[in-house]
N, C-alpha and C positions, 0 to 999 in steps of 0.2 A: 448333366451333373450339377448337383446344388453349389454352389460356393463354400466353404466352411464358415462358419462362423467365428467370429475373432475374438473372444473370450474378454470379460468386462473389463477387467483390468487391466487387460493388454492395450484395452482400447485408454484408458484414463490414461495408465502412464502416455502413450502414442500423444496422448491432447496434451499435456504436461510437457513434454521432451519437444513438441513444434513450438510451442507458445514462449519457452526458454530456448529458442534456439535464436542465432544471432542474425537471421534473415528479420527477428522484428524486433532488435537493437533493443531491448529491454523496456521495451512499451509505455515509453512516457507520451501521458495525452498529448496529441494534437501532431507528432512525429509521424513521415513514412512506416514505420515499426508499427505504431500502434494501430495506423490504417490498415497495414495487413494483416496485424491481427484481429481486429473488427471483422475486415473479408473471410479471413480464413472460419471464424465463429458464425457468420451470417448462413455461410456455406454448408458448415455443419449442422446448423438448426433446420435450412432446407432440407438435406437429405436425411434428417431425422422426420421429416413429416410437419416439423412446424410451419403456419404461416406466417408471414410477414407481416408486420405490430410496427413499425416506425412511420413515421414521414416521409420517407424517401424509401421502401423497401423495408427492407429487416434493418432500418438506421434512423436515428433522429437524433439531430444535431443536439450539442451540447460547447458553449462557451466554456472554455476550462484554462482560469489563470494558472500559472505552473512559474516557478525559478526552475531554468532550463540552461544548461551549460553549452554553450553555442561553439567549442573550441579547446584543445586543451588547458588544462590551470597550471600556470610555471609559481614558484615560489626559488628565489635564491638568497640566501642571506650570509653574508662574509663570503663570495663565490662560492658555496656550495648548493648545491643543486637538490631540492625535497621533492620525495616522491609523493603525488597526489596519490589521498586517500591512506596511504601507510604513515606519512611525516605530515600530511596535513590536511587538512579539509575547508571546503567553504563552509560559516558557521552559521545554516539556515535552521531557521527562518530570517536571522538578523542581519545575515550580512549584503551588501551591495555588491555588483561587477566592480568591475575597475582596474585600471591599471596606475599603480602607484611604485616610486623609488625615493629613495632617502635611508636618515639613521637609525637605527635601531637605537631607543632607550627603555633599561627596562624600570619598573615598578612592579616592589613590594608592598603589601598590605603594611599600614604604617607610614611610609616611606614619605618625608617632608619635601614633596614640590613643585615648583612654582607652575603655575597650570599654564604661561605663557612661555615655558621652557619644553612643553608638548606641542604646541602650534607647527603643525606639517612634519612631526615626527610620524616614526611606526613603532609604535609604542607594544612591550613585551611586557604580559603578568606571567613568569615564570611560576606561579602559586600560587593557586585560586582557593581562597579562604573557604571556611564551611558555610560561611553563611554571604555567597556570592551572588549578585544582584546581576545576573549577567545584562536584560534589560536596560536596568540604570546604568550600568557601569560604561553599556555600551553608547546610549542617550548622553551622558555626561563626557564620554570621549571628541564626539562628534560636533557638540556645540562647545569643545575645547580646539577643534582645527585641528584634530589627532587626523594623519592621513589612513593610517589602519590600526585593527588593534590585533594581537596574535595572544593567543588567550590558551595556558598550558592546563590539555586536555586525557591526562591517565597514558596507558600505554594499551590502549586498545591494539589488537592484531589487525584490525583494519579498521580505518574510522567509518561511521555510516552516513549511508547521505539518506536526506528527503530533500521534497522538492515544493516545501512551503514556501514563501517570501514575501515580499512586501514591496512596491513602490517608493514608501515610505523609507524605506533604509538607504545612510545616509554615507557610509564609508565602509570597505572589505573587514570584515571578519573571520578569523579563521581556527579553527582550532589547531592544535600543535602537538604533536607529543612531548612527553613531559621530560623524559633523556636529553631532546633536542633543545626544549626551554631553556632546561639547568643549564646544559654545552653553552647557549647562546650566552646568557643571563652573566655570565663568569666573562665576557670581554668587552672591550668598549669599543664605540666606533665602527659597529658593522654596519657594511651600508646592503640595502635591500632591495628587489625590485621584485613585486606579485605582480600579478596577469592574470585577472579572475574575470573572463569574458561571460558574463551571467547575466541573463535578461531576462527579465519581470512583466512576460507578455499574456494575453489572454489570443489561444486559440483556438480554433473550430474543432471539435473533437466529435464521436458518435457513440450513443449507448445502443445495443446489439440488441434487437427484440423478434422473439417470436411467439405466436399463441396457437394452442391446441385447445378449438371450442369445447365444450363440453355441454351436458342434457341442457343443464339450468343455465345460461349463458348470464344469468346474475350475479355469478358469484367467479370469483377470480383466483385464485392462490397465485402469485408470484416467488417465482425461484431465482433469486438473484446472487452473482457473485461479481467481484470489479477486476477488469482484465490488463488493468493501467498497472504499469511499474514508474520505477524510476529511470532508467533509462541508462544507455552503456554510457559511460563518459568516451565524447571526441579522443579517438586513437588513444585510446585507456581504460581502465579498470569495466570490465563487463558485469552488469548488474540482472542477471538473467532471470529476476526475481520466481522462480519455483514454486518454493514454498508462499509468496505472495506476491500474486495469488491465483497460478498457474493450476494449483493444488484444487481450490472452493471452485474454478472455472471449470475445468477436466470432470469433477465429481457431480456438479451440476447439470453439465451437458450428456453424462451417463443418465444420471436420473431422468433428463428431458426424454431421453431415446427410448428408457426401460417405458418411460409412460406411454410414447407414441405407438410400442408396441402393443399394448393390451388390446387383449379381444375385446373385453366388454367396454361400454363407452364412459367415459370419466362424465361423475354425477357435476361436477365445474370445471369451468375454463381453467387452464393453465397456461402461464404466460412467464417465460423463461427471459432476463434480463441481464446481459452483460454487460455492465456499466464502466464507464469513464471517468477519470478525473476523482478519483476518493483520496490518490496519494497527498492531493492537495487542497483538499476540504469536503471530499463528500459531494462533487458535483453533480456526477451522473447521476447519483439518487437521489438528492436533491431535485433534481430535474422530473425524473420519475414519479417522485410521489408528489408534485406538484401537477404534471400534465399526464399521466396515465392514460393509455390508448383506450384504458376499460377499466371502470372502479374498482378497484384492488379491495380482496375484503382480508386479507389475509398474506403475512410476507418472510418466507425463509430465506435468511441470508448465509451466507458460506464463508466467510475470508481466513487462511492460510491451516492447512494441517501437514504435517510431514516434520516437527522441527526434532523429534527425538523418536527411538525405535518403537515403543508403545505410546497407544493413545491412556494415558491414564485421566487426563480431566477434559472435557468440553465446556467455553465459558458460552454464556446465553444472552448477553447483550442486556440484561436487567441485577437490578441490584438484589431483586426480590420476583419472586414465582406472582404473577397481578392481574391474571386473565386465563381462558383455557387454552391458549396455544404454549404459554408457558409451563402450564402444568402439564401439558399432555407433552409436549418436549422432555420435562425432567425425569418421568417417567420412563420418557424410551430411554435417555441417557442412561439412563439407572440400569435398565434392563438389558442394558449390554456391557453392564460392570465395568460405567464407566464414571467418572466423581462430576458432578454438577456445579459449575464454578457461577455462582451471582458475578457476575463483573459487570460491569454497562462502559462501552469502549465508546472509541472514538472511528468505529464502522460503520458499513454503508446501514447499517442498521437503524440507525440513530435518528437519520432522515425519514423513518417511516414511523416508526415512533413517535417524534416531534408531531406527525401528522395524524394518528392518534389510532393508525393500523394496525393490528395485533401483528405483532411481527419476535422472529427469535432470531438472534444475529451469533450463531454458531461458528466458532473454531478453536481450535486447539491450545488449552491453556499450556506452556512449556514448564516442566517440573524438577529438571534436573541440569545443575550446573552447566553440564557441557551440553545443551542445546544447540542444536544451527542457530546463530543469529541472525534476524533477518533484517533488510537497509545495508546488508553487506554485502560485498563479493563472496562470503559464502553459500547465499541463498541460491543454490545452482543444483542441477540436480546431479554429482558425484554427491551431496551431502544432503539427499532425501532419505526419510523412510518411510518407507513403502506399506508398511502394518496399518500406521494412522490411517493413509489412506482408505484403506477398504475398510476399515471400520468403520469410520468417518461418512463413505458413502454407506454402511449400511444403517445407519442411525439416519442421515436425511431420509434414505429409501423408505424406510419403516414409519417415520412420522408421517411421509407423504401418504403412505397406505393406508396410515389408519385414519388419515384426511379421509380419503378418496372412501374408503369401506365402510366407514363407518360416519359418515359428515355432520348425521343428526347431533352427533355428539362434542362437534367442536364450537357449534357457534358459525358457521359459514353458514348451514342451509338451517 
């Protein structure tokens, strides 16, 4: 008796629901988590029929600096106790680890004073003007001897984290909700103690590769999505990132499978890449389009769909339609009555681009208010939708086909 077969979607969501699950703690490069998510994607390219495309197997190292939260974050000001992420956040890219205590003083926009009466304060802007230099403001605290600075941040329902940083940062930064500012801002004399264990390390991480030769082994498409998140916070807030980019990963590794199936032989190689380190610059693909196991002639990127119940726009990584993979891209989008958004992001896209690759860097532009927002603890999947999804994979599906069917026509052969 045959096995049944597991229905496409079933299988996406399946890749989606493992990759946010808390066995790989929310996939910040260089973490046991994203090691086993690396494995667990290696494993699947195997059993899709792909070969092994790394250095080391289906893996090739990647250095990937990252601000990484090594421990919970405590915030207490006047004895009261802020909850990470709802009351406060570290404010990266700018801020430092550290542990600091002392008074709180606060400043107002305006406010007449002596810059030697901040020296080893923890200094509060209860009210961040319109036109705030956070930057500056934060560079001019720090060659004032300011021990931290708590900088009052709207009343977001949960504040977001990335995991950009710096070496260079020179004292804790934090954002604050703004209820909590005013509360503070109104007494004098509170004294403070942060605990922001946060290190600015560069570690070994892996992009996930597999390749499916094909007739003309000259020519390459790359199918690329990034499998890195931000990562759960130490005994707190879980960042199961879903929609990014659990979502471009899931619908990619469908696409690789649908290809390994075909009877007849793919007229180019395809070479399926799950990349590392983009939450924090684009590393893995950076990496990629610099050392390529096989000259890339051609590169579709994938990162986050799922944030609202319809796909209504797909953005394309260009400001402007510039070559024929972008044109033959707006056309499929089109023809699935879906709106073509020019955007040129800050995606793993970008890296192939700079390299001069004809590349479309595909996902889901969000259109309505109440979107999921993603960098949150909402990006989980109770707050997916599942619609995007399958449209999403049938717009990559369709462009890859009319790669493959018709190739004379793109510019690859």
């Amino acid at each position: 008796m045959c096995a049944r077969e597991i229905p496409m979607m079933d299988r996406i969501i399946h890749d989606m629901y493992v990759l946010s699950s808390a066995e790989f703690s929310g996939r910040i490069s260089g973490t046991e988590g994203a090691r086993k998510a690396a494995e667990f994607l290696a494993s699947s390219l195997q059993s899709a029929g792909f070969s092994p495309a790394g250095e080391d197997g289906y893996f090739s190292k990647v250095n990937v600096p990252a601000s990484r939260l090594m421990a919970p974050a405590f915030v207490t000001i006047g004895g009261k106790g802020l909850h990470h992420r709802i009351d406060f956040a570290e404010y990266s890219p700018f801020s430092s680890g550290g542990s600091v205590t002392g008074e709180l003083i606060t400043i107002r926009d305006g406010d007449d004073v002596s810059p030697k009466d901040l020296a080893g304060k923890i200094v509060l802007i209860p009210e961040r003007p319109n036109d705030f230099d956070v930057r500056g403001t934060i560079d001019y605290a720090a060659s004032l001897g300011v021990a931290a600075l708590l900088i009052e941040s709207g009343e977001p329902e949960s504040f977001h984290k990335t995991v950009h940083g710096s070496n260079k940062n020179k004292l804790p930064v934090l954002r604050i909700r703004r209820s909590l500012a005013q509360e503070f801002s109104r007494k004098q004399g509170l004294q403070v103690s942060i605990e922001i264990p946060l290190e600015m390390n560069t570690l070994p991480c892996k992009n996930v590769l597999g390749i499916l030769p094909g007739v003309d082994t000259r020519y390459t498409l790359a199918l690329t999505a990034h499998y890195d998140h931000l990562g759960d916070d130490p005994k707190g807030v879980r960042f199961p990132g879903t929609i990014d980019n659990a979502s471009g990963v899931a619908v990619m590794l469908e696409v690789a499978r649908m290809l390994a199936k075909r009877e007849q032989p793919l007229p180019f190689t395809i070479l399926v890449a799950f990349l590392t380190g983009e939450e924090s610059g684009l590393w893995g693909a950076k990496h990629l389009a610099s050392n390529p196991p096989v000259p890339l002639s051609a590169v579709i990127n994938l990162d986050c769909l799922g944030f609202e119940p319809e796909l209504f726009a797909l953005r394309t990584g260009h400001k402007a339609s510039i070559d024929w993979l972008t044109e033959l891209a707006s056309d499929v989008i089109k023809n699935h009555g879906i709106d073509v958004r020019w955007i040129a992001g800050g995606d793993d896209s970008v890296a192939f681009i700079q390299k001069g690759i004809p590349t479309i860097g595909l996902g889901q532009k969000p259109t309505l208010p109440d979107s999921t927002n993603i960098h949150t603890l909402n990006d989980n999947p109770d707050n997916l939708h599942v619609k995007p999804i399958e449209k999403g994979f049938a717009v990559v599906f369709d462009i890859v086909n009319q790669l493959v069917d018709s190739p004379f026509l793109t510019g690859i052969k």
